[in-house]
C-alpha positions in Angstrom: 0.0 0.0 0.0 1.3 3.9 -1.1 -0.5 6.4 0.8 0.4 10.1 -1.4 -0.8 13.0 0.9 -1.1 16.6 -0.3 -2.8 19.6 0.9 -0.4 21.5 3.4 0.7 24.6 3.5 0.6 27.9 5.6 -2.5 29.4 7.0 -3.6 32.2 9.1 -5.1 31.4 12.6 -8.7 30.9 12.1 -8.3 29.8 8.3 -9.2 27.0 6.9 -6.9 24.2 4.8 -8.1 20.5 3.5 -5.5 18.0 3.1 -6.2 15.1 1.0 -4.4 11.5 1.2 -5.2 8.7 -1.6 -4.2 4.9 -1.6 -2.9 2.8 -3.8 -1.7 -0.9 -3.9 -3.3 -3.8 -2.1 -6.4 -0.9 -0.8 -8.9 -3.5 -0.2 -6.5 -4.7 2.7 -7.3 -1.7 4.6 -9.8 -1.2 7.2 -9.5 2.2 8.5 -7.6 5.2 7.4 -6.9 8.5 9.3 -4.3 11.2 10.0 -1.5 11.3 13.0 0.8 15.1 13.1 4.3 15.7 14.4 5.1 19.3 16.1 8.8 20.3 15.8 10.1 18.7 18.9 7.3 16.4 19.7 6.3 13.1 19.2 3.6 12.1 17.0 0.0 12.4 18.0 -3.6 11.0 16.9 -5.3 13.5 15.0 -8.6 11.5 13.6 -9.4 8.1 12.1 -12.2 6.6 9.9 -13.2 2.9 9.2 -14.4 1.8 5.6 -17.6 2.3 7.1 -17.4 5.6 8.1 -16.8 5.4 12.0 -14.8 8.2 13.1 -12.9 9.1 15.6 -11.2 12.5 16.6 -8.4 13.9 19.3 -9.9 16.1 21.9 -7.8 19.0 20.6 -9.7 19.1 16.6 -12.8 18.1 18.0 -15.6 20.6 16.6 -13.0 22.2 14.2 -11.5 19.0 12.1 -13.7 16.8 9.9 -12.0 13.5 8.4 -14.2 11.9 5.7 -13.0 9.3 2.7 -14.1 7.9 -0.6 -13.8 4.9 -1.3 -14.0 4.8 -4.7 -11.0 6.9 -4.9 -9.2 5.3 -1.8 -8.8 8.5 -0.4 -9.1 10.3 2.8 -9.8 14.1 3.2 -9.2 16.1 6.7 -11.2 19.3 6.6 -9.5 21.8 9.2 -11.2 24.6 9.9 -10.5 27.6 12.9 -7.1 26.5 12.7 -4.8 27.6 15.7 -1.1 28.2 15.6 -0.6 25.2 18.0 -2.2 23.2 15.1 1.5 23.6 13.8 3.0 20.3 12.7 4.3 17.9 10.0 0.5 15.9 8.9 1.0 11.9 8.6 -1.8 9.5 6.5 -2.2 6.5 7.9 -3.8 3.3 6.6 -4.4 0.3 8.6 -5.3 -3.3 7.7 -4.2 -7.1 8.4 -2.5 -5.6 11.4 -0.3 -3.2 9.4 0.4 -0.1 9.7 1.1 2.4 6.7 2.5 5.8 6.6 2.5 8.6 3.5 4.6 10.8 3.7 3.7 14.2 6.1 2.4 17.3 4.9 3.7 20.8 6.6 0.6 22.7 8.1 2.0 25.6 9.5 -0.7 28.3 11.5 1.0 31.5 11.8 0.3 35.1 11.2 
C-alpha cells in the first residue's frame, strides 16, 4: 500500500486548509484510514481516524474544528481543518491500517502563523 498526501501549506489562525491522502496498492486490505501530526520537537500524535464504514474518531484537541471523511472509490481520505490555531503547527502523517499493518504517506507541513 502507497499512501500520497497533499494539501499542506501555511495558514492564518482561524483559516481553513483540506488535506487530502489517496491509496494505492493492495487498498482492499485496509480497514481504517486517518491522520496522526508531528510538532517540531514532539512526538507524534492522533489527529482523527475513519473505518471503511465511516466510523470516526477525533483527538480532543480538533474536536468541533477537524472533519476526516473518505471515498472509497478513490481510496482517499480528506481532513477538513477549519478555525485552525497556531498550536495546530506540525508535520500531517496519513495512515492506513489493515491485516494488522500499519502504513505511513509521507507528512504534509501545516504551519498556522500570522
Amino acid at each position: 500500500v502507497q499512501l500520497q498526501a497533499s494539501g499542506g501549506g501555511l495558514v492564518q489562525p482561524g483559516g481553513s486548509l483540506r488535506l487530502s491522502c489517496a491509496a494505492s496498492g493492495n487498498v482492499f486490505s485496509l480497514t481504517r484510514m486517518g491522520w496522526y501530526r508531528q510538532a517540531p520537537g514532539k512526538q507524534r500524535d492522533f489527529v482523527a481516524t475513519i473505518t471503511r464504514g465511516g466510523s470516526t474518531n477525533y483527538a480532543d484537541s480538533v474536536k468541533g474544528r477537524f472533519t476526516i471523511s473518505r471515498d472509497n472509490a478513490k481510496n482517499t481520505v480528506y481532513l477538513q481543518m477549519n478555525s485552525l490555531k497556531p498550536e495546530d503547527t506540525a508535520v500531517y502523517y496519513c495512515n492506513a491500517y489493515g491485516f494488522a499493518v500499519d502504513y505511513w504517506g509521507q507528512g504534509t507541513l501545516v504551519t498556522v502563523s500570522s
